[in-house]
ZADRENLUM-258053 format. One record per residue (C-alpha): x negated, y, z; residue in three letters. Coordinates in steps of 0.1 Angstrom, whole numbers, padded with zeros to 4 digits, always signed. Each point is the difference from the previous one (the first is absolute). Layout:
XYZala/...
This chain:
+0000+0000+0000unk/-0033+0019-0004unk/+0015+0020-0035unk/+0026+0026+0007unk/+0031+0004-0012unk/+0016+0023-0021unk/+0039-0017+0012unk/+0015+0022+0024unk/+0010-0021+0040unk/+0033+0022+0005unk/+0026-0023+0007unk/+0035+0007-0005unk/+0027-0020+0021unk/+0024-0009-0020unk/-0004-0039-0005unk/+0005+0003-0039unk/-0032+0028+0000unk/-0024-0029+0020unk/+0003-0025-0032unk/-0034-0003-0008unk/-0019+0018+0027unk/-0021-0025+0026unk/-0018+0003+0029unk/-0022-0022+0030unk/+0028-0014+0023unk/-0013-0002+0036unk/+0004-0035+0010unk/-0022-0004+0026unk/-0015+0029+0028unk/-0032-0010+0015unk/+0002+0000+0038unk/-0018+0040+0006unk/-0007+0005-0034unk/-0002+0032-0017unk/+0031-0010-0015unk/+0016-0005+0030unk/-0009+0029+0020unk/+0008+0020-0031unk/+0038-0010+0002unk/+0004-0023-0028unk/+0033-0022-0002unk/-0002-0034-0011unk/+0025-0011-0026unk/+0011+0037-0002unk/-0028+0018-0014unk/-0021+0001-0030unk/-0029+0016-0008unk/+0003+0014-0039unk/-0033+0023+0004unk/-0033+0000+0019unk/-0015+0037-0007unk/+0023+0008-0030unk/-0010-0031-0015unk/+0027-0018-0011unk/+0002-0039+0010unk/-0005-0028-0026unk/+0005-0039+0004unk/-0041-0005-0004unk/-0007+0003+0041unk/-0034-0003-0012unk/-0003+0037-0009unk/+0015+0014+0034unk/-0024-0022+0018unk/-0029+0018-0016unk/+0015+0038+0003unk/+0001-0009+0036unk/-0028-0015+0002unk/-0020+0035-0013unk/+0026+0014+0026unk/-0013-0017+0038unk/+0006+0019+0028unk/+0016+0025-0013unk/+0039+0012-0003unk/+0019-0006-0030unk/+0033+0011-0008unk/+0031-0024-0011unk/+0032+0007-0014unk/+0021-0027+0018unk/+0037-0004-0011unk/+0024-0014+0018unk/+0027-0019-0011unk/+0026+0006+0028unk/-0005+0041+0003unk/-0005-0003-0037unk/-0025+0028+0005unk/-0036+0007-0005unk/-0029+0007+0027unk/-0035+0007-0002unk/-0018-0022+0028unk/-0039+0010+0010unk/-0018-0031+0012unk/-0039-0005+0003unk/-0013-0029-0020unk/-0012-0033+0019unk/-0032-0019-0008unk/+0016-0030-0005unk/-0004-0031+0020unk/+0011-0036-0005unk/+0036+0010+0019unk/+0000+0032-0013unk/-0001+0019-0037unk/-0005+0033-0002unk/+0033+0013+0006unk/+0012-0025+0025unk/+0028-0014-0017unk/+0012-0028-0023unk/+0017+0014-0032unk/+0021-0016-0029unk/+0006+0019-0034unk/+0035+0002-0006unk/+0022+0022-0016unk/+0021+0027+0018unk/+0031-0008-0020unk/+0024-0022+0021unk/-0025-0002+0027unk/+0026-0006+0026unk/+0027-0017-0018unk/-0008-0036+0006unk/+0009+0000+0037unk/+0020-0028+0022unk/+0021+0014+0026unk/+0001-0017+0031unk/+0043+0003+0006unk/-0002-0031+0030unk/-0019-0019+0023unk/+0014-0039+0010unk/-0015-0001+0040unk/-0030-0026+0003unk/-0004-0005-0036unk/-0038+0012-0017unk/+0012+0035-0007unk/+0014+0005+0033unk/-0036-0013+0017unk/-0020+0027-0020unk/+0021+0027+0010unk/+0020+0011-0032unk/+0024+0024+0005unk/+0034-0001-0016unk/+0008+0033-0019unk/-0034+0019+0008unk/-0024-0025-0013unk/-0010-0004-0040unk/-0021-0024-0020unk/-0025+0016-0019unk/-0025-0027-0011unk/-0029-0019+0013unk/-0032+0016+0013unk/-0015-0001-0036unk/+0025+0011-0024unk/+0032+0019+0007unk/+0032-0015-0017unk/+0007+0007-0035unk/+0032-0026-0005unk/+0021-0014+0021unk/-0005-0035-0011unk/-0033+0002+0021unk/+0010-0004+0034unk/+0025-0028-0009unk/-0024-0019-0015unk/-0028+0010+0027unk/+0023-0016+0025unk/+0009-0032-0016unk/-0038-0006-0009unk/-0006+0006+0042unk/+0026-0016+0016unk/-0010-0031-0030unk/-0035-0004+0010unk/+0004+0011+0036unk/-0020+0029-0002unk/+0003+0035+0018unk/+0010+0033-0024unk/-0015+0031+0006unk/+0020+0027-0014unk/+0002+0038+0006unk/+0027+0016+0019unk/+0009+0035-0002unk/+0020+0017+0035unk/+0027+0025-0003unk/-0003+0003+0037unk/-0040+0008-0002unk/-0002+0011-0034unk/-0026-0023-0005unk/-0010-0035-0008unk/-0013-0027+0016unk/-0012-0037-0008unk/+0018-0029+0015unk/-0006-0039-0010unk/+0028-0021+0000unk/+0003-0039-0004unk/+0034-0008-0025unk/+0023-0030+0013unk/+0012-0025-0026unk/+0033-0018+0001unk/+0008-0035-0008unk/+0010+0011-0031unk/-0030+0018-0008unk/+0012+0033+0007unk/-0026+0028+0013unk/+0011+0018+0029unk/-0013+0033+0017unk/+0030+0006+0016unk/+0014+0033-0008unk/+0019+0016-0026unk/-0013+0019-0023unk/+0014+0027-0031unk/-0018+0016-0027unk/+0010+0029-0020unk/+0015+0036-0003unk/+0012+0004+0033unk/-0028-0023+0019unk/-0035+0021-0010unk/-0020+0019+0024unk/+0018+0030+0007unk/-0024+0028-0016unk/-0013+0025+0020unk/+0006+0026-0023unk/+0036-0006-0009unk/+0005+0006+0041unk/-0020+0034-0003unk/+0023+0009-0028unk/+0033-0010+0021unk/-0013+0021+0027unk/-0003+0026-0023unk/+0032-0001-0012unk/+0014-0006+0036unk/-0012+0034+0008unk/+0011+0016-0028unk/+0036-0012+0000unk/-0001+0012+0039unk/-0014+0038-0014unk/+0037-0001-0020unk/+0021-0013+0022unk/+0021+0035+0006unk/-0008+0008-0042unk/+0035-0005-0021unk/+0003-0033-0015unk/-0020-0017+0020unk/+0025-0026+0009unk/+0008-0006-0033unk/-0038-0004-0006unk/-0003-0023+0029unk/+0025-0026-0011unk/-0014+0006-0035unk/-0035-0012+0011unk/+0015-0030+0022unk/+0023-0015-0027unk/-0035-0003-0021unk/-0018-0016+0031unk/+0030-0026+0003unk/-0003-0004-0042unk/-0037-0008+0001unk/+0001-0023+0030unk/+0024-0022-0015unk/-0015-0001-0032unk/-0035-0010+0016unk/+0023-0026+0017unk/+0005-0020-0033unk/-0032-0009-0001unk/-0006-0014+0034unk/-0012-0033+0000unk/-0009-0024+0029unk/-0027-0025+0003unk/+0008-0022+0032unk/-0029-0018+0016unk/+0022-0022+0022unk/+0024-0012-0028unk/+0006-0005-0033unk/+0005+0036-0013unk/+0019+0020+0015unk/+0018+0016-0028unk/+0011-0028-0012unk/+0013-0010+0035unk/+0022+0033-0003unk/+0011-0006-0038unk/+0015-0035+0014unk/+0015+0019+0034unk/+0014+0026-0026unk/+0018-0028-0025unk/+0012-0013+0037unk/+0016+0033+0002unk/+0016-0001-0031unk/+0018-0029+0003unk/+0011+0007+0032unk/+0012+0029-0017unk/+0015-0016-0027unk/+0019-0025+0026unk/+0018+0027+0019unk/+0008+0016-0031unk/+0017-0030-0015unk/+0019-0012+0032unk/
């Protein structure tokens, strides 16, 4: 990364402006590494510029700018995926050691388009089952990946699980805390049924309504919180309010459609509903006819 660029770093946050734009996810933070005492988030942050140098998939050629660059400060731009904002980040170079690089983190290049998208939401917890012994938390816990790679389709935890709970082996993955706002590692050991099903014991949903609520999409209904209370005694401003809540109640059940369950302890979930639903029906259908 040694040749610089002539591509601008400026990040804009709408998701359909971050096609094509990448960036060094943090994976990993070295225990009081620079990275570390700098502030750097794992799974949230990426690193898109060391110095206005622009990032490139060779890590070959930011090894050797920061190699020229020991012991002293270099400046980062670090984007964030849940703010969906930029920050410059000063942090003094490392010699590097065998548990340490010169930054003090562990980076994957990825792309900054969909970077939170592929999430599993943790919905419920059975009591004594796997999940419940590593602590998940129903509604404030989210899947995110493993401690190498951060999810990128949600056919990978499924099969992660089945491939654990078939060989007996512990899965690592990556969980990310609304309650902390951070994430944190846990290893869990899947169960297997007689019938071969893998079990983690919780529930879990993907889509619209089950990604990490965004940081900056709770700035901007602050901001609009506070303005709507600055015209409260302004004419129209009931008519404005209702206006505003009948699009809220629109959206939310549109983003409902695409809900889809994954269920850890069953078979799915949703299908479990579509049958409960046809139950319904012909219930329905029964009282109707008599």
């Amino acid at each position: 990364m040694g040749i610089e660029s002539s591509k601008s770093f400026s990040i804009e946050s709408d998701s359909e402006e971050l096609e094509g734009h990448y960036g060094y996810r943090i994976m990993k933070l070295i225990e009081n590494g620079p990275g570390m005492r700098a502030g750097l988030r794992v799974y949230e942050d990426f690193i898109i510029a060391v110095d206005g140098l622009i990032v490139e998939e060779d890590e070959d050629k930011i090894s050797e700018y920061l190699k020229k660059k020991t012991g002293q400060y270099v400046k980062l731009v670090v984007w964030n995926c849940l703010d969906e904002e930029e920050r410059e980040v000063s942090l003094l170079v490392n010699e590097p050691t065998k548990e340490s690089g010169y930054l003090g983190v562990i980076v994957r290049y990825e792309s900054l388009f969909h970077a939170t998208e592929y999430v599993w939401h943790v919905i419920s917890v059975v009591p004594n089952s796997p999940a419940d012994e590593v602590g998940l938390m129903p509604q404030l816990d989210y899947i995110v990946g493993t401690p190498s790679v951060a999810f990128r389709s949600y056919d990978t935890l499924p099969q992660l699980v089945y491939d654990a709970a078939h060989l007996q082996n512990s899965l690592d993955l990556i969980v990310w805390s609304q309650a902390t706002g951070k994430v944190r590692q846990i290893s869990v050991e899947p169960e297997i049924t007689e019938d071969g099903v893998p079990l983690l014991g919780c529930e879990l949903a993907k889509g619209l309504l089950h990604q990490i609520p965004k940081r900056s999409a709770h700035k901007a209904t602050i901001r609009q919180m506070k303005e709507s209370a600055e015209t409260v005694n302004t004419p129209n401003s009931v008519e404005s309010n209702e206006s505003s809540t009948k699009d809220i109640t629109y959206s939310n059940s549109v983003d409902t459609m695409t809900e889809e369950f994954y269920d850890t302890r069953s078979p799915s979930s949703l299908e479990a509903r579509r049958w409960e639903q046809g139950s319904d029906m012909a219930d329905s259908r029964k009282s109707i006819d008599s």
